[in-house]
Structure formats: structure tokens, C-alpha cells
PDB file of N, CA, C and O in Angstrom:
ATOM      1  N   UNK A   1      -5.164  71.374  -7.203  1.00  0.00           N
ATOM      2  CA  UNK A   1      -3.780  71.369  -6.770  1.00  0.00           C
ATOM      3  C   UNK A   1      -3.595  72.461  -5.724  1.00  0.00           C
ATOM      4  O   UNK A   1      -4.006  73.605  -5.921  1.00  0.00           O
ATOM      5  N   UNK A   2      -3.138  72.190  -4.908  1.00  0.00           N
ATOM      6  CA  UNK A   2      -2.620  73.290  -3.704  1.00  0.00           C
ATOM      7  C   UNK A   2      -1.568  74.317  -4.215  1.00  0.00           C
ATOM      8  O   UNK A   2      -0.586  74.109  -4.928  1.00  0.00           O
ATOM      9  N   UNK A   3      -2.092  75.658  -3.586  1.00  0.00           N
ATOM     10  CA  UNK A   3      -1.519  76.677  -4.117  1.00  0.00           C
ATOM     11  C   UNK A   3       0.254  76.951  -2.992  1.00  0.00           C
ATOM     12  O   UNK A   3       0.306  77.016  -1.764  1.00  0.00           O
ATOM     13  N   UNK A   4       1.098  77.023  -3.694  1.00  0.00           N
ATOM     14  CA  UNK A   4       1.916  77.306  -3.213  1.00  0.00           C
ATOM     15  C   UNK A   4       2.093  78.449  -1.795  1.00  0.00           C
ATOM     16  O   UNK A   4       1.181  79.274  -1.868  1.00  0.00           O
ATOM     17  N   UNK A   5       2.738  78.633  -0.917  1.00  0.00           N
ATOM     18  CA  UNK A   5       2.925  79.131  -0.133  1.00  0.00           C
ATOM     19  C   UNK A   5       4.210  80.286  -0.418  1.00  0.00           C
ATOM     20  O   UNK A   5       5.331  80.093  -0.889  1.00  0.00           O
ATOM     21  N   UNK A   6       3.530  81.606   0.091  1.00  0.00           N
ATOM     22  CA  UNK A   6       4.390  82.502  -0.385  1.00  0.00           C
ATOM     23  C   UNK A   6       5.196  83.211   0.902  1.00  0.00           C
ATOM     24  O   UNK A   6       4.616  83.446   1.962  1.00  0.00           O
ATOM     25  N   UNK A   7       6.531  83.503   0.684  1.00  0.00           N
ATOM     26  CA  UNK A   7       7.316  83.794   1.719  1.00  0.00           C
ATOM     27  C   UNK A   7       7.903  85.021   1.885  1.00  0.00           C
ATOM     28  O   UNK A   7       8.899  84.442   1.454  1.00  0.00           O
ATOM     29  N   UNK A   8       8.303  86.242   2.101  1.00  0.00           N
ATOM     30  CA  UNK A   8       8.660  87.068   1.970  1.00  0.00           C
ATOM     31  C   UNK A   8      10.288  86.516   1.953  1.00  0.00           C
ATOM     32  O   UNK A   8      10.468  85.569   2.719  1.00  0.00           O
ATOM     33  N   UNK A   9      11.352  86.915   1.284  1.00  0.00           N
ATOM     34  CA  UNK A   9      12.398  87.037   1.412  1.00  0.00           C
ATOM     35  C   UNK A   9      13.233  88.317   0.916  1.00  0.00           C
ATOM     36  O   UNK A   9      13.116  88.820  -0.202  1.00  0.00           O
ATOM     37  N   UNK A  10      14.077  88.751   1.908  1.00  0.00           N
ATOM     38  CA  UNK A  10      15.122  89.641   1.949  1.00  0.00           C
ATOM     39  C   UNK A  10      16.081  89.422   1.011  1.00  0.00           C
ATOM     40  O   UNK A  10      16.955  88.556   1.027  1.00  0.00           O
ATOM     41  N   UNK A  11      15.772  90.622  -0.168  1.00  0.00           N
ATOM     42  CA  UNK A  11      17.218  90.049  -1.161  1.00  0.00           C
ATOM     43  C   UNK A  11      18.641  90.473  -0.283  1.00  0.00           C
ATOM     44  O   UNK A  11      18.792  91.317   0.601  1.00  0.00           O
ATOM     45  N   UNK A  12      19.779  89.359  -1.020  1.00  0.00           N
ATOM     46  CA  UNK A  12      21.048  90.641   0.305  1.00  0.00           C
ATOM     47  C   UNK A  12      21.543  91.171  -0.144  1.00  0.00           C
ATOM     48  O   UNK A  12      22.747  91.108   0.108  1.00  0.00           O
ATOM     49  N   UNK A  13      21.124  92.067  -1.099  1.00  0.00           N
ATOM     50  CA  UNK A  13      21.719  93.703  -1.228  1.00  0.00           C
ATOM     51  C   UNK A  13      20.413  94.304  -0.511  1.00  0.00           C
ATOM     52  O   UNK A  13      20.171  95.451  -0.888  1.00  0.00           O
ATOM     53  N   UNK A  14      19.742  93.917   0.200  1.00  0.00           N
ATOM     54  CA  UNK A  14      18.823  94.636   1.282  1.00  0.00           C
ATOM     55  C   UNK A  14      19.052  93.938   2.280  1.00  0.00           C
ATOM     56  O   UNK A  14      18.134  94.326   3.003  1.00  0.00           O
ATOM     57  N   UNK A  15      19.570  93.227   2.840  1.00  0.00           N
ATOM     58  CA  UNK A  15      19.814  92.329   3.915  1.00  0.00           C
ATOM     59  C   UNK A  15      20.224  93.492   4.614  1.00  0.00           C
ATOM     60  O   UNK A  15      20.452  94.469   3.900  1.00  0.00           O
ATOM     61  N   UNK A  16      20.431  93.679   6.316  1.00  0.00           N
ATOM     62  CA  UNK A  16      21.268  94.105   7.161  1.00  0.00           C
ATOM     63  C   UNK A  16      22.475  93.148   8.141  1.00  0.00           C
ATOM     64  O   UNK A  16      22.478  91.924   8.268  1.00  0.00           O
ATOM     65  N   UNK A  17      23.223  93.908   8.609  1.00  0.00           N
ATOM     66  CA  UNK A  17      24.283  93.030   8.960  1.00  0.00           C
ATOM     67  C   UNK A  17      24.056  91.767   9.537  1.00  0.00           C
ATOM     68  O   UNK A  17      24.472  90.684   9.125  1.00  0.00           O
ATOM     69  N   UNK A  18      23.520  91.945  10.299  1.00  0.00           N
ATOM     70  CA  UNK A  18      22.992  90.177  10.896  1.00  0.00           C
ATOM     71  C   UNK A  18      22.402  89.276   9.485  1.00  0.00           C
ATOM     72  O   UNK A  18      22.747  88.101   9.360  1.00  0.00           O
ATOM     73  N   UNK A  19      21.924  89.623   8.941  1.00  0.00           N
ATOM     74  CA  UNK A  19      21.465  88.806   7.925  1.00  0.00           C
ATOM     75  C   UNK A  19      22.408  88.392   6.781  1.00  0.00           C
ATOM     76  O   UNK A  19      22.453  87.334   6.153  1.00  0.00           O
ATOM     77  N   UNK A  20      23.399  89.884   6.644  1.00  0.00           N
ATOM     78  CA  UNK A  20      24.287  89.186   5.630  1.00  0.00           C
ATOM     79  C   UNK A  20      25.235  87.973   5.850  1.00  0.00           C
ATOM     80  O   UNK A  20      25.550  87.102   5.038  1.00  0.00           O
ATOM     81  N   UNK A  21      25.708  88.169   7.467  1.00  0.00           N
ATOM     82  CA  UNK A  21      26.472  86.801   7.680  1.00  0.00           C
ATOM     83  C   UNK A  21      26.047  85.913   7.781  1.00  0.00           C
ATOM     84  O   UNK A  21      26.877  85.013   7.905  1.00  0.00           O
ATOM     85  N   UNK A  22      24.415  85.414   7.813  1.00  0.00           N
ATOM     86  CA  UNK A  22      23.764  84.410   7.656  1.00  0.00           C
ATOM     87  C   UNK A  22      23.643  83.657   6.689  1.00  0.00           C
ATOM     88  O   UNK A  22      23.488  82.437   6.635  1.00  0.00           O
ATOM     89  N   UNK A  23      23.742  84.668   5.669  1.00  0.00           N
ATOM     90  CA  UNK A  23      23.599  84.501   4.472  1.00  0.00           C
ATOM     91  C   UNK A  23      25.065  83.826   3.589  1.00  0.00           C
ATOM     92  O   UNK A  23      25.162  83.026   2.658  1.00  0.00           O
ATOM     93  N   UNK A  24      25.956  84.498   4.303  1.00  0.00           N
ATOM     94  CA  UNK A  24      27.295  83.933   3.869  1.00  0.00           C
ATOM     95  C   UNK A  24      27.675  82.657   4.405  1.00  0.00           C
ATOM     96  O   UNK A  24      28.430  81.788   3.971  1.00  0.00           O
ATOM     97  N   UNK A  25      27.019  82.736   5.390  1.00  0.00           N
ATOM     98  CA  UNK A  25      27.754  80.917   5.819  1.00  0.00           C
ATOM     99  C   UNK A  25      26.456  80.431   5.176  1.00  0.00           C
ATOM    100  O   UNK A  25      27.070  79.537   4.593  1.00  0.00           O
ATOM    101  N   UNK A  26      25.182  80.236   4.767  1.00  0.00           N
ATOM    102  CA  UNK A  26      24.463  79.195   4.143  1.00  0.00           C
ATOM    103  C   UNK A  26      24.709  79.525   2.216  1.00  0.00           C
ATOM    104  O   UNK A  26      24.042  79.130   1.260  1.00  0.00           O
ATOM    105  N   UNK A  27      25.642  80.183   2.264  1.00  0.00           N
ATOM    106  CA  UNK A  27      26.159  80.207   0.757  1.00  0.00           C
ATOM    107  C   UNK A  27      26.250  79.283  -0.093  1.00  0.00           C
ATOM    108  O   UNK A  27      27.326  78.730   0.130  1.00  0.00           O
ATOM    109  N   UNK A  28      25.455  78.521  -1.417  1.00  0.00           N
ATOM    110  CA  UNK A  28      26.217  77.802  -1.580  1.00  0.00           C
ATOM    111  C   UNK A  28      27.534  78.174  -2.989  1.00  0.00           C
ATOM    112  O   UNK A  28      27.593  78.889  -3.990  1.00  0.00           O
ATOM    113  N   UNK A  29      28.399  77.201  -2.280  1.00  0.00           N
ATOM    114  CA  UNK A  29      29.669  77.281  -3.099  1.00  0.00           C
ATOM    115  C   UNK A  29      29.737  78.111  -4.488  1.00  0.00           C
ATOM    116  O   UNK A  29      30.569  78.977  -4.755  1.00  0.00           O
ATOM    117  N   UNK A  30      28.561  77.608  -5.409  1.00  0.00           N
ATOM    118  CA  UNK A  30      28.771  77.647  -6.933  1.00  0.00           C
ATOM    119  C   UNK A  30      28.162  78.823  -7.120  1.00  0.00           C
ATOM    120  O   UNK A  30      28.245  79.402  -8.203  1.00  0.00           O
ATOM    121  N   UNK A  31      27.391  79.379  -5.961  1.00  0.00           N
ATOM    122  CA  UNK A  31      26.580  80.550  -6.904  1.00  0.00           C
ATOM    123  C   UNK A  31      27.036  81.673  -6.317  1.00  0.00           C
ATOM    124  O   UNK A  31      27.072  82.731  -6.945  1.00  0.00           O
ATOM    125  N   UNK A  32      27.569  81.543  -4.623  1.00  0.00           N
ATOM    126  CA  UNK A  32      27.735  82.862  -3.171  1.00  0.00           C
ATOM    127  C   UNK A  32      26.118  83.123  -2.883  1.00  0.00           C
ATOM    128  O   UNK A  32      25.850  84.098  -2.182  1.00  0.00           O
ATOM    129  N   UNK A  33      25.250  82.471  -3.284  1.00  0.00           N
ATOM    130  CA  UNK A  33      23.801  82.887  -2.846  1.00  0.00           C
ATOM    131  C   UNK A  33      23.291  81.787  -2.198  1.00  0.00           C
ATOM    132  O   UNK A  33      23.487  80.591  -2.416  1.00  0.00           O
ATOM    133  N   UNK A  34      22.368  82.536  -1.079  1.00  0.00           N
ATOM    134  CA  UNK A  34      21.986  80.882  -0.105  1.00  0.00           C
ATOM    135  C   UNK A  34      20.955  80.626  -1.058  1.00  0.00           C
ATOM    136  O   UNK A  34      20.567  81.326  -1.992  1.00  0.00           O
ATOM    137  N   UNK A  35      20.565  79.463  -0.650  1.00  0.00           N
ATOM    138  CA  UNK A  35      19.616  78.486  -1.512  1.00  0.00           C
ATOM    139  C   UNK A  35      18.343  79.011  -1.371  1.00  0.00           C
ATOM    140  O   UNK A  35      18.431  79.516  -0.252  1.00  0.00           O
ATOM    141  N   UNK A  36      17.139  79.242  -1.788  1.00  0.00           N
ATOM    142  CA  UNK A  36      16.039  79.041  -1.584  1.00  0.00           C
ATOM    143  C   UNK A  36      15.652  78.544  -0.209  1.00  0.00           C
ATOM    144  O   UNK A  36      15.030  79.276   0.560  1.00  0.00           O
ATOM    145  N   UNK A  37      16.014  77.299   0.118  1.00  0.00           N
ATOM    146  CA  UNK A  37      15.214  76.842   0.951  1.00  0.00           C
ATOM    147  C   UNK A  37      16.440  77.127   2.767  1.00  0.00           C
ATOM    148  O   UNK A  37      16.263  76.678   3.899  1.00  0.00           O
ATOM    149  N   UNK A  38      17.168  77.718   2.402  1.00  0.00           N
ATOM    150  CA  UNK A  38      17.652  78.894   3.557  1.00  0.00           C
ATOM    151  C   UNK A  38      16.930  80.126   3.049  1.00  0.00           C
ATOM    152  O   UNK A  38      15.960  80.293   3.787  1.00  0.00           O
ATOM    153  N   UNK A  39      16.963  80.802   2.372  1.00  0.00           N
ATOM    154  CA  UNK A  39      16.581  82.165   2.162  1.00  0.00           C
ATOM    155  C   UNK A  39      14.887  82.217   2.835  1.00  0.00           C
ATOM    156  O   UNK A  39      14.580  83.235   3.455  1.00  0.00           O
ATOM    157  N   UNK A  40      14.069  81.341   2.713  1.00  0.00           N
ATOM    158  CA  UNK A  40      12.904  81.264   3.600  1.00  0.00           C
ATOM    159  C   UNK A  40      13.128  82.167   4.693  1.00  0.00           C
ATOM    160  O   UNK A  40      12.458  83.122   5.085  1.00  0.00           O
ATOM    161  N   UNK A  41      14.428  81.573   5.194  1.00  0.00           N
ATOM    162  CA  UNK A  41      14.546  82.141   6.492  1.00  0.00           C
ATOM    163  C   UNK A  41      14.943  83.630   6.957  1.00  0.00           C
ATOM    164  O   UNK A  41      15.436  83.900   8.053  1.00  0.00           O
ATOM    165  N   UNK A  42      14.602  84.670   5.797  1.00  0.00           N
ATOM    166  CA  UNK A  42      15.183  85.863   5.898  1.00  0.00           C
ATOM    167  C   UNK A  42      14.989  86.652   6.802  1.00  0.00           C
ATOM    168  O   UNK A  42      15.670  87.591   7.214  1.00  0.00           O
ATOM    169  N   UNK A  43      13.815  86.157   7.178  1.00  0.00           N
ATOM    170  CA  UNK A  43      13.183  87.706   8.256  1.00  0.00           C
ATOM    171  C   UNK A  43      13.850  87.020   9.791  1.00  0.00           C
ATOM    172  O   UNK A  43      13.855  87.697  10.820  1.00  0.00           O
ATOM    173  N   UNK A  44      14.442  85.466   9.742  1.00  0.00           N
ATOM    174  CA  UNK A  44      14.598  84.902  11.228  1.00  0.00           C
ATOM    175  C   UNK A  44      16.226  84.685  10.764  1.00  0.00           C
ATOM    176  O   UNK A  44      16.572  83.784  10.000  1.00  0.00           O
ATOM    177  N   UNK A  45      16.918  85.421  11.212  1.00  0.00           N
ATOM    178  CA  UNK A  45      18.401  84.547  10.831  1.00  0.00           C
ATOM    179  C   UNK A  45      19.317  83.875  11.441  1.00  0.00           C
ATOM    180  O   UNK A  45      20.407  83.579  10.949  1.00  0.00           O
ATOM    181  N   UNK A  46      18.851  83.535  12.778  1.00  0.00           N
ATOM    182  CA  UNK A  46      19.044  82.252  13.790  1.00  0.00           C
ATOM    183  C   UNK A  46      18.070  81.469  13.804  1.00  0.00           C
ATOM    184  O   UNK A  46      17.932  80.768  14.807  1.00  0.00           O
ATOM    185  N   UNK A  47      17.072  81.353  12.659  1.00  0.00           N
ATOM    186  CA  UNK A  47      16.321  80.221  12.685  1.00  0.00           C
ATOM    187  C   UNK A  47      16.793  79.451  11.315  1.00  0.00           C
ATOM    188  O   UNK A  47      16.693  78.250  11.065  1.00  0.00           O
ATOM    189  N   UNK A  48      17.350  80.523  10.482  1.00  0.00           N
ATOM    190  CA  UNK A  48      18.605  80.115   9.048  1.00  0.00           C
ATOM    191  C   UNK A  48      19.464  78.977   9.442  1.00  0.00           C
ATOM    192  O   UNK A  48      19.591  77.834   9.002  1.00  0.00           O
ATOM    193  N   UNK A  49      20.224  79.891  10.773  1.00  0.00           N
ATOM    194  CA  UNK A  49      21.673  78.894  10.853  1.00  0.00           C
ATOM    195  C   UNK A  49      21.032  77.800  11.591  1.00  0.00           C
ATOM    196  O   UNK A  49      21.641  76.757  11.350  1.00  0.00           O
ATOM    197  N   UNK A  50      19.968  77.601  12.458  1.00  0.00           N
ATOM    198  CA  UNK A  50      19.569  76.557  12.964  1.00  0.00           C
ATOM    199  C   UNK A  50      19.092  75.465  11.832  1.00  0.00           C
ATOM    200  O   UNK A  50      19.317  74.257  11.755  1.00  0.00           O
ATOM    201  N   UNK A  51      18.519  76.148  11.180  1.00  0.00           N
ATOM    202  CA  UNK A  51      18.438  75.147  10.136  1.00  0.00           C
ATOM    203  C   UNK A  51      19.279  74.730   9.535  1.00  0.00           C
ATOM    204  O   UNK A  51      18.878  73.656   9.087  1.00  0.00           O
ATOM    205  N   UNK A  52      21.002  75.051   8.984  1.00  0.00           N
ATOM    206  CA  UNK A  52      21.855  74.529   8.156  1.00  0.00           C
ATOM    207  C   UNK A  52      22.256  73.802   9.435  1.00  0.00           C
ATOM    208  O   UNK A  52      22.683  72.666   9.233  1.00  0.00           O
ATOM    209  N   UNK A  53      22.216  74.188  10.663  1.00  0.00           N
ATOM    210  CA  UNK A  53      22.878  73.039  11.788  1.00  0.00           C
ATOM    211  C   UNK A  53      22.021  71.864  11.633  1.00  0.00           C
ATOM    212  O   UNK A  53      22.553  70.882  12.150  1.00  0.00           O
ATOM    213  N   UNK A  54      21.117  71.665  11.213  1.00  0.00           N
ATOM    214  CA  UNK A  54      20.125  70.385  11.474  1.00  0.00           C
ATOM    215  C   UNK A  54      20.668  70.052  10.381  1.00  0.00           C
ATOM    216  O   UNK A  54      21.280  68.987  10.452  1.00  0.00           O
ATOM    217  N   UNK A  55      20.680  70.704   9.114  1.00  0.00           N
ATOM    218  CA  UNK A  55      20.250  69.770   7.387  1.00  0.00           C
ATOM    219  C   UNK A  55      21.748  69.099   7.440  1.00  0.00           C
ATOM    220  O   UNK A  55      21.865  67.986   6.926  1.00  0.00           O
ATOM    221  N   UNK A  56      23.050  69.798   8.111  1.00  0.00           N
ATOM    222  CA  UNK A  56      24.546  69.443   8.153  1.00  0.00           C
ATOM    223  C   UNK A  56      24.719  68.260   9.359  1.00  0.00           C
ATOM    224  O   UNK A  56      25.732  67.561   9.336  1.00  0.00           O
ATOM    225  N   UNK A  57      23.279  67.982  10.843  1.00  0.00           N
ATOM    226  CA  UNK A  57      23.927  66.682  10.997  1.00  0.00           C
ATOM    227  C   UNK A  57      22.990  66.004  10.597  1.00  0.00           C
ATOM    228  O   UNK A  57      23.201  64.852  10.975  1.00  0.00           O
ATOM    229  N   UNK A  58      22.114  66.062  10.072  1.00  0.00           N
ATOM    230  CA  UNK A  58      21.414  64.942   9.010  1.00  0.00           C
ATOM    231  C   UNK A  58      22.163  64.419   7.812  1.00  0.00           C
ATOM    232  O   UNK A  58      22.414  63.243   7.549  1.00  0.00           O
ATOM    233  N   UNK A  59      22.489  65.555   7.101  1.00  0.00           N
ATOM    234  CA  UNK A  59      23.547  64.851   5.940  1.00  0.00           C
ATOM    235  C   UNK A  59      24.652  63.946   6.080  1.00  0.00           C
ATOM    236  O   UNK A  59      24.827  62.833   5.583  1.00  0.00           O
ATOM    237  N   UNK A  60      25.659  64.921   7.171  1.00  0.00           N
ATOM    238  CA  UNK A  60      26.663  64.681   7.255  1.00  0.00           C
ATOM    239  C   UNK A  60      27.374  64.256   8.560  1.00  0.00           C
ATOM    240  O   UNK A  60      28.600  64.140   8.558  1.00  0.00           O
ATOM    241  N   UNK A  61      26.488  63.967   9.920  1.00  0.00           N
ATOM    242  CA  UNK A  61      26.712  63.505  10.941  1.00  0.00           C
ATOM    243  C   UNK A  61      26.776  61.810  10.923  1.00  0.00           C
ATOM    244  O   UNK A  61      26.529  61.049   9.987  1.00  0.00           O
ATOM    245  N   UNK A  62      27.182  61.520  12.254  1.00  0.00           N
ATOM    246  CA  UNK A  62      27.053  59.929  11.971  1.00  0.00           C
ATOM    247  C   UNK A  62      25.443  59.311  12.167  1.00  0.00           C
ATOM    248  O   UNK A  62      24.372  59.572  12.716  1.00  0.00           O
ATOM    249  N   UNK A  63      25.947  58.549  11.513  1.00  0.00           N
ATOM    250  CA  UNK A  63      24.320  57.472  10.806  1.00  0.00           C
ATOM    251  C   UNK A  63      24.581  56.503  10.531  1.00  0.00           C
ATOM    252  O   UNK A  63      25.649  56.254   9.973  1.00  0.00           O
ATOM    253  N   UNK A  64      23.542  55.457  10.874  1.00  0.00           N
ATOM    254  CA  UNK A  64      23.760  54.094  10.691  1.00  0.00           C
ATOM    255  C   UNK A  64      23.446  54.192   8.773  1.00  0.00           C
ATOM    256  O   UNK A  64      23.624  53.218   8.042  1.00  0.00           O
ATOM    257  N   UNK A  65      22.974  55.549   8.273  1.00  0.00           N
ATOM    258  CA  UNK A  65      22.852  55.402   6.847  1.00  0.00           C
ATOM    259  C   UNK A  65      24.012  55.815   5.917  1.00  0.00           C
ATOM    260  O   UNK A  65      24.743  56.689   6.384  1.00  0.00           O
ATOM    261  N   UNK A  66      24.263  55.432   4.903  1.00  0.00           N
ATOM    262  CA  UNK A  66      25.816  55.838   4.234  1.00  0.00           C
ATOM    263  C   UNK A  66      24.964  57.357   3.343  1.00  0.00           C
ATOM    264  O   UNK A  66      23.764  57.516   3.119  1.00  0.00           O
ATOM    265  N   UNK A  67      25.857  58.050   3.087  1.00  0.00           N
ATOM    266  CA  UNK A  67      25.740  59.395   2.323  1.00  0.00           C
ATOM    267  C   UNK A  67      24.992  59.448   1.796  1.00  0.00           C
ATOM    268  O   UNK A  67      24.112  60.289   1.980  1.00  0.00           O
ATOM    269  N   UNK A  68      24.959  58.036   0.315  1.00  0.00           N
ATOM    270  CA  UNK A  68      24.198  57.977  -0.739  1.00  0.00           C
ATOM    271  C   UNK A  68      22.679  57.672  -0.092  1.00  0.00           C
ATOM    272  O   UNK A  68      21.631  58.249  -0.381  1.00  0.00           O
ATOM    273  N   UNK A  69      22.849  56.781   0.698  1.00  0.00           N
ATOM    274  CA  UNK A  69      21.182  56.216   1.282  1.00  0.00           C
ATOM    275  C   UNK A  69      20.509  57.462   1.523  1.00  0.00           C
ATOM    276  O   UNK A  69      19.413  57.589   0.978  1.00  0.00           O
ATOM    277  N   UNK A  70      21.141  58.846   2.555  1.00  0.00           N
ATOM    278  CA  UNK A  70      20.523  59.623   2.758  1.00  0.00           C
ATOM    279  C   UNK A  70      20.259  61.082   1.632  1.00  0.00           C
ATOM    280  O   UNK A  70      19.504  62.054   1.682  1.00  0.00           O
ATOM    281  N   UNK A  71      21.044  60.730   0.905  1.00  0.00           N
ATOM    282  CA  UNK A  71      20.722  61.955  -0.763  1.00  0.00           C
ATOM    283  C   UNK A  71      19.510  61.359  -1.456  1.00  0.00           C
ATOM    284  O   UNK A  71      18.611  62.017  -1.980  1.00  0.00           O
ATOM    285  N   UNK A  72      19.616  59.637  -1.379  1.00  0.00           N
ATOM    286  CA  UNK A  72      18.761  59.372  -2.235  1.00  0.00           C
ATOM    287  C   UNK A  72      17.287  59.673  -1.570  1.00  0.00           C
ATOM    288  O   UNK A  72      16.411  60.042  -2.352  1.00  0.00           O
ATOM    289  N   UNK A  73      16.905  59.519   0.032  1.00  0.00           N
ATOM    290  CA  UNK A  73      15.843  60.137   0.533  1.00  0.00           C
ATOM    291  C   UNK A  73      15.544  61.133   0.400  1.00  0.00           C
ATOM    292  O   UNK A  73      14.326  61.275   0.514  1.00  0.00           O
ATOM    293  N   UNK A  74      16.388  62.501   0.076  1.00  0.00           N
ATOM    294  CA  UNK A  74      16.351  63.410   0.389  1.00  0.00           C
ATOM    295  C   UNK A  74      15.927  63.916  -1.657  1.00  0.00           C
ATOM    296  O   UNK A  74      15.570  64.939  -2.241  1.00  0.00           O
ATOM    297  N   UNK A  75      16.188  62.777  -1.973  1.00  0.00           N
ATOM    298  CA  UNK A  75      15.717  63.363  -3.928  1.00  0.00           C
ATOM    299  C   UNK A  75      14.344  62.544  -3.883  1.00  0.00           C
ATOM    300  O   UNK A  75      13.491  62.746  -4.748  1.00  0.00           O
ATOM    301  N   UNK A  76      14.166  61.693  -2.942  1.00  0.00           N
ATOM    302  CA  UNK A  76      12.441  61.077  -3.028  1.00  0.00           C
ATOM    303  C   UNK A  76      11.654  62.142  -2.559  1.00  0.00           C
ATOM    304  O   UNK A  76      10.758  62.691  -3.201  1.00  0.00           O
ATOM    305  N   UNK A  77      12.090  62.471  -1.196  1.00  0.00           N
ATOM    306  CA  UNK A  77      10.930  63.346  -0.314  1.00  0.00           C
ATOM    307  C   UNK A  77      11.131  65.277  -1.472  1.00  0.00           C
ATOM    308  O   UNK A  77      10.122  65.981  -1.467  1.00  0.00           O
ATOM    309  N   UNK A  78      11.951  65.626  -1.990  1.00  0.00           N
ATOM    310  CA  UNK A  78      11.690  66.887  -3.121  1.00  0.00           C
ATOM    311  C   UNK A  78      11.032  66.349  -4.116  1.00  0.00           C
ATOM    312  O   UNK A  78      10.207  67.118  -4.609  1.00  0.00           O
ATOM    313  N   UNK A  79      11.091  65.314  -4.591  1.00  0.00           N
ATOM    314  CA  UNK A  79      10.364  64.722  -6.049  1.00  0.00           C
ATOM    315  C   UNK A  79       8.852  64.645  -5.432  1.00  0.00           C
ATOM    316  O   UNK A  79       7.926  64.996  -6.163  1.00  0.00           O
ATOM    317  N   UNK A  80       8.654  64.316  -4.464  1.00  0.00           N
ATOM    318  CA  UNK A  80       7.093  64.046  -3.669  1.00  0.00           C
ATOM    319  C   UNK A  80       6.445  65.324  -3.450  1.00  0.00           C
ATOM    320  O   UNK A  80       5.265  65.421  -3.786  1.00  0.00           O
ATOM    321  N   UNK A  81       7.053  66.340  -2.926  1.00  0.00           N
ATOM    322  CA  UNK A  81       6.779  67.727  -2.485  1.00  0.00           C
ATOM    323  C   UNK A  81       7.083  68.659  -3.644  1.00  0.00           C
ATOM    324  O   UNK A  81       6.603  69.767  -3.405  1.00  0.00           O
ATOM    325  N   UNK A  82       7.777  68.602  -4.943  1.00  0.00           N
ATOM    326  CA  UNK A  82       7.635  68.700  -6.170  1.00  0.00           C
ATOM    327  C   UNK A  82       8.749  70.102  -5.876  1.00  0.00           C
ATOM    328  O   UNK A  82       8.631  71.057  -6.643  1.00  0.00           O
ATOM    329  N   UNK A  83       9.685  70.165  -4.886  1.00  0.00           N
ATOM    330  CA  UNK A  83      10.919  71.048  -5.743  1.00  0.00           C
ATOM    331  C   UNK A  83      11.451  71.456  -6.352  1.00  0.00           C
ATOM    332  O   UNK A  83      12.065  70.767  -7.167  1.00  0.00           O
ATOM    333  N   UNK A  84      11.563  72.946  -6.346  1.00  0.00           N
ATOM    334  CA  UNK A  84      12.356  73.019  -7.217  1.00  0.00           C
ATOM    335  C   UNK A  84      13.896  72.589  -7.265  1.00  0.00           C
ATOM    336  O   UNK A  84      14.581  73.041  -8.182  1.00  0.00           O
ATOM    337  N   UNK A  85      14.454  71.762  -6.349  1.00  0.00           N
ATOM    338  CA  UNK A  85      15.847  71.568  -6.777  1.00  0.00           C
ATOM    339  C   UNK A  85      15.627  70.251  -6.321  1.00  0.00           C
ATOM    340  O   UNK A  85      16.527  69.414  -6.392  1.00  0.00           O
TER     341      UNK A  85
END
């Protein structure tokens, strides 16, 4: 089995200012903590928000796919790559 890939991440009570507002807009709602798979992005934090700009018009931009079509891809391709969420 392939060994996981390890990432350094910035907790944000060590974050610095650029990072904390990065961190606040990829917040999610329920917890105030970005997700895992933003937090990757700690050491780059315009490569963070570039990334919630992509995952927000994939989700939620227009598409010939409806919402559900594209959640349900998006729970195949983590179930395949074995996510944790």
C-alpha cells in the first residue's frame, strides 16, 4: 500500500497575518477551521484561496451537471483515493 504523503501545516494560532485571513475565508462553517484539504495549503496562501476559487466554480458554478451529479462524483473520486472526509 502506498505510504501517505506528509505535509507540513501551519496551525493558526501560529499562522501570521496573511495566513490567518486565508484561513478565515476557507473556514468551514461548523467548526471556524479550514478543512484539511485547504490547510495543505499553509505555507502558500494564494495558492489556498486559488484553490477554494476552483473547488467553488466546480461545485457551484454553472454546469450542464445538477449539484447532486457533482457531490456524488466528488464522494466516488474520495472513496477511490480513500479520504478522510
Amino acid at each position: 500500500m502506498p505510504q501517505a504523503a506528509w505535509i507540513h501545516i501551519v496551525p493558526p494560532d501560529e499562522a501570521d497575518e496573511n495566513l490567518r485571513q486565508a484561513y478565515a475565508q476557507c473556514a468551514d462553517p461548523r467548526t471556524g477551521e479550514p478543512a484539511h484539504i485547504m490547510a495543505v495549503h499553509s505555507l502558500n496562501p494564494a495558492g489556498m484561496l486559488h484553490h477554494r476559487a476552483l473547488y467553488r466554480a466546480i461545485m457551484y458554478g454553472p454546469s450542464p451537471l445538477s449539484r447532486a451529479q457533482r457531490e456524488m462524483i466528488a464522494l466516488v473520486v474520495s472513496t477511490v483515493n480513500r479520504c478522510r472526509y
